[in-house]
C-alpha positions, 0 to 999 in steps of 0.5 A, a space after each residue: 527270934 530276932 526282933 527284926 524278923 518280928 517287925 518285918 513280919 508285921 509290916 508285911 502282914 498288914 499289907 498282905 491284905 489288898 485294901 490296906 495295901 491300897 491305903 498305903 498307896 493311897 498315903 504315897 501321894 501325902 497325908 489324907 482324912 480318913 474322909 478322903 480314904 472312905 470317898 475312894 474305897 468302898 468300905 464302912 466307916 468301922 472297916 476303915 477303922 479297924 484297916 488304919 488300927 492295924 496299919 498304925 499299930 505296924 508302925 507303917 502308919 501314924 495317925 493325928 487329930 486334928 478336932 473331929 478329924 483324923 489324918 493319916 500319913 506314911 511313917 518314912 522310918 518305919 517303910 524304910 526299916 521294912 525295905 531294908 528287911 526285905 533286901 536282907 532276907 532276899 539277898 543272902 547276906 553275911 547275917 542269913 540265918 543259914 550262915 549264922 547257923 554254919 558258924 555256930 553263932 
């Protein structure tokens, strides 16, 4: 399977979950404690992490320490990549797998 489909499939994957999706909205705004994130959503300190792991390990968040604390922030290159993703498979372009298919490529 092409790597794009695999990367986009894991991008969309961590967002299908309404707090994560919440956490990247939250992110749009600018880089936040993981303090900041727990102040606005009800959640526990373990969920959070576990929620922020699988949005880092997507690549549609980075992370940094910064002594006790960790910050988050949007990985731009990564939201962009997923954006241009679902423009390709929605759009019926000359790479669709069904025309790739009809070539025999």
């Amino acid at each position: 399977m092409d790597d794009r489909y695999s990367e986009g499939a894991r991008v969309f994957k961590a967002l299908g979950d309404s707090r994560r999706a919440m956490i990247v909205d939250m992110l749009s705004c600018g880089e936040l404690c993981a303090c900041r994130i727990l102040e606005r959503l009800e959640m526990s300190q373990p969920t959070l992490s576990h929620h922020m792991k699988l949005l880092c390990e997507c690549g549609i968040v980075r992370c940094r320490e910064e002594g006790k604390w960790t910050y988050y922030s949007l990985d731009r290159d990564t939201i962009e990549r997923a954006k241009a993703f679902l423009n390709e498979i929605t759009e019926g372009s000359a790479e669709c797998v069904c025309k790739i298919s009809e070539n025999g490529e």
